[in-house]
N, C-alpha and C positions, 0 to 999 in steps of 0.2 A: 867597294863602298864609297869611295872618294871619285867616284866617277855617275853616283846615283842622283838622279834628278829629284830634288826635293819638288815633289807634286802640291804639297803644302802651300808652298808660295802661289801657285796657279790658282789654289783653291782661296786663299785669303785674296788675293786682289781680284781676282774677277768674283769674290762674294762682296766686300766691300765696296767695289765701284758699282757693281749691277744694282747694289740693294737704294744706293740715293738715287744712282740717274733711271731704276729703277720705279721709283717715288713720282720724278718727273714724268715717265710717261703714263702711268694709270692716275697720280692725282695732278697732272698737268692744268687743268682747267683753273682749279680752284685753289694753285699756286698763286702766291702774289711774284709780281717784278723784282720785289726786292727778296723773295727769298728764294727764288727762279736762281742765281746766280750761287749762292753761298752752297746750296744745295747740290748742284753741278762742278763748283770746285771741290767740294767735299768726296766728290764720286772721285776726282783726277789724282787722289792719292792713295788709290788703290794700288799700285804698286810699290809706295814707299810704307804703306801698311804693310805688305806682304813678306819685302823684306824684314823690317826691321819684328815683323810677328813669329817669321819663320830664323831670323838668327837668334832668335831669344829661348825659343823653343826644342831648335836642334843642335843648338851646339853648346860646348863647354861654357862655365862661367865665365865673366867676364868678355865673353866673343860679340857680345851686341855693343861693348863700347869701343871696343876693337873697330868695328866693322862703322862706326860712326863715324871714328878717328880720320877712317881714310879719308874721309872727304871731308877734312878741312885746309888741306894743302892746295895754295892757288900757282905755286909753281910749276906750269905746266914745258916754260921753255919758248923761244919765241915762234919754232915750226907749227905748234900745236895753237897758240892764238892766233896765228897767221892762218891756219887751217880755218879755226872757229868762224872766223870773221870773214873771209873771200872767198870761201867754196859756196854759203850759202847766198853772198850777196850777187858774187856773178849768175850762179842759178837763176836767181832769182829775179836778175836785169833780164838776164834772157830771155825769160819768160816771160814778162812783160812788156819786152819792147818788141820780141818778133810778129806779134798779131797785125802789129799796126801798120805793116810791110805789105798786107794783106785785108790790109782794107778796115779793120776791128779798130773801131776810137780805143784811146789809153783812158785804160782806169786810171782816176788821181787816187795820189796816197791818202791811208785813212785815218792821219795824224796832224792834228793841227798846227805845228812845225814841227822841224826838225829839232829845238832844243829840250825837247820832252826823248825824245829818241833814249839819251842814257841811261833816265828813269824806268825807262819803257822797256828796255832789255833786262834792271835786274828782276823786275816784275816778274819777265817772261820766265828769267831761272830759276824764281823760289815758287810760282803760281802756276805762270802759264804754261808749263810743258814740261819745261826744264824738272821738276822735283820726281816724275816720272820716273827719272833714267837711277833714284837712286835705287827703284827694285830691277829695271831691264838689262844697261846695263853696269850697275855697280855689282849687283846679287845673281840676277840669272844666268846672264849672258857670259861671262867665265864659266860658269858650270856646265852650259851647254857646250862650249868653246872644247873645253877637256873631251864631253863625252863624242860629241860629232864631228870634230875639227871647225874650221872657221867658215865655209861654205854653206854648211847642212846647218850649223847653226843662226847664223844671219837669217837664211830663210825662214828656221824655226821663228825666232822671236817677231822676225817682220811680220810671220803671219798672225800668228798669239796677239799682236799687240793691235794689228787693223780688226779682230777679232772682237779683245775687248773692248773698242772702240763703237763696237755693231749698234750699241743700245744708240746710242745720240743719233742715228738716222732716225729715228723717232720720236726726237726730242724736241719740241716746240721753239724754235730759236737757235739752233747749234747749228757750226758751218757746217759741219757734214752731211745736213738738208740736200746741199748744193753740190757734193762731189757724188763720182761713180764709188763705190766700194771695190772693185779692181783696180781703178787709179787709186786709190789712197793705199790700198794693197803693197803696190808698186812701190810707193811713199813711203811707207815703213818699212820695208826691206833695204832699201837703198839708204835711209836713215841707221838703221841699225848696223849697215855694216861701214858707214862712213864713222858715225861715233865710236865703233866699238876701235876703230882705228885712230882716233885721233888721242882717247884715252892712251891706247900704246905706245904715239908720240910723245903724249905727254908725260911718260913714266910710270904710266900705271895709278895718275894723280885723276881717281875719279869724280872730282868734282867737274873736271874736264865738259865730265859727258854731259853732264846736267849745264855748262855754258855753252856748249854747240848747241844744246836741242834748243834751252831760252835764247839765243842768237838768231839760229834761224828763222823761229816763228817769229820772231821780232820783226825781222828783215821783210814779211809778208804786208805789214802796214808801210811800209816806203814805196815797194814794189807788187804792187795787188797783183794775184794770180787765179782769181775765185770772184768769179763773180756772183753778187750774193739777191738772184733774181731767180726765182721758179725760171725753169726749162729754158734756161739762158743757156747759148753754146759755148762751153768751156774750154776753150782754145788753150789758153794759159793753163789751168789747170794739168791737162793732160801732158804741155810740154813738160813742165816743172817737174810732174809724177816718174813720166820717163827718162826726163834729164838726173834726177836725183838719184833714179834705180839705176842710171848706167854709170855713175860716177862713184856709187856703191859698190860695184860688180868690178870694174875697172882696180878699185882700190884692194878689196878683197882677193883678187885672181891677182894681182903685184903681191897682195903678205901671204898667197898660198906658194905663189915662184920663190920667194926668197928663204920661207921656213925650209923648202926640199933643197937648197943650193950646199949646205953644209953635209949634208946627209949624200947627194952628189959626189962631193969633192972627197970626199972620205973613202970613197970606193976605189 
């Protein structure tokens, strides 16, 4: 039983997300601008619906403030901010500065300075992405961790999560107009197994996850990686997608060597 995959949670956020950005694609036309957005954020907390519907539902009393509690600790340790902040930004340089080696003009940043920058990251943890991670990885992603180990599950959630993502390819306005769907694929795998690591640095201090994921997309307006033109060739995109799933893989395949090093040594 403690190794059973609550299907509940799958079922609350991909109904919750799909039902607004649902709304967008059949009454897209006759949406306005201004409620085009509120509508589409609404849909991006289908995963923090999920969990906190499915701890409320399956487990003992008091286990939904329990499960609240843990993410209010910002003590992550200085390894774990060091992670947050320089894995996404060197990616990130990378990927923007190689095209131009290659002939591709630089994208400018899509920020009107950089003193908006600080603002603009905690945006990204309570709105833009970041509040995500409190159903993927706060809720799910230990659970699957338990039942699959740490390999099978990365891939699970990376796939699960470009999955529910599927609707906004058909959303009038959303970046993922302009990506492959195998590259973002790639994207979220590599993401979930970077986060689910950095949370482990950090103590098990799950707010972690939700500052890595609002960091990262932060880091996207300094250093464009997406260029946001119909059938433009996405040079950056693809490094970023690859760069990101092999920094995932790398990470994960070091916490699968060292989980077997004691179970080794023991023999």
């Amino acid at each position: 039983m403690h190794n059973k995959i609550p299907l509940r949670f799958f079922i609350f956020t991909f109904m919750w997300s799909w039902l607004f950005w649902g709304i967008l694609i059949i009454f897209g036309q006759g949406i306005t601008q201004e409620m085009h957005f509120p509508i589409m954020l609404l849909g991006a907390f289908g995963p923090a619906v999920g969990a906190l519907a499915s701890t409320y539902t399956t487990q003992e009393k008091g286990s939904l403030k329990k499960f609240i509690k843990q993410f209010l600790s910002l003590k992550f340790g200085w390894k774990a901010w060091l992670a947050i902040f320089i894995v996404p930004c060197i990616s990130g340089i990378i990927a923007w500065i190689i095209p131009e080696f290659f002939g591709e003009d630089r994208l400018p940043p899509l920020l009107p300075n950089i003193f908006i920058f600080p603002a603009y990251i905690i945006l990204m943890v309570f709105l833009g992405g970041g509040q995500e991670e409190i159903g993927w990885q706060g809720y799910i992603m230990p659970k699957l961790e338990k039942r699959y180990g740490l390999i099978i599950a990365g891939f699970i959630l990376g796939i699960v999560w470009a999955v529910w993502h599927l609707p906004l390819w058909f959303v009038a306005g959303a970046t993922q107009n302009y990506m492959n769907f195998f590259g973002f694929m790639l994207l979220t795998i590599g993401k979930a197994f970077f986060f689910s690591w950095v949370i482990k640095v950090s103590g098990e201090r799950l707010f972690s996850g939700l500052a890595a994921h609002g960091v990262a997309n932060s880091f996207v307006v300094l250093f464009p990686w997406l260029v946001l033109e119909e059938n433009a060739i996405q040079t950056r995109f693809w490094i970023y997608c690859f760069l990101t799933f092999v920094i995932g893989m790398v990470i994960v395949m070091a916490r699968a060597c060292k989980s077997r090093k004691p179970a080794h040594n023991k023999r």
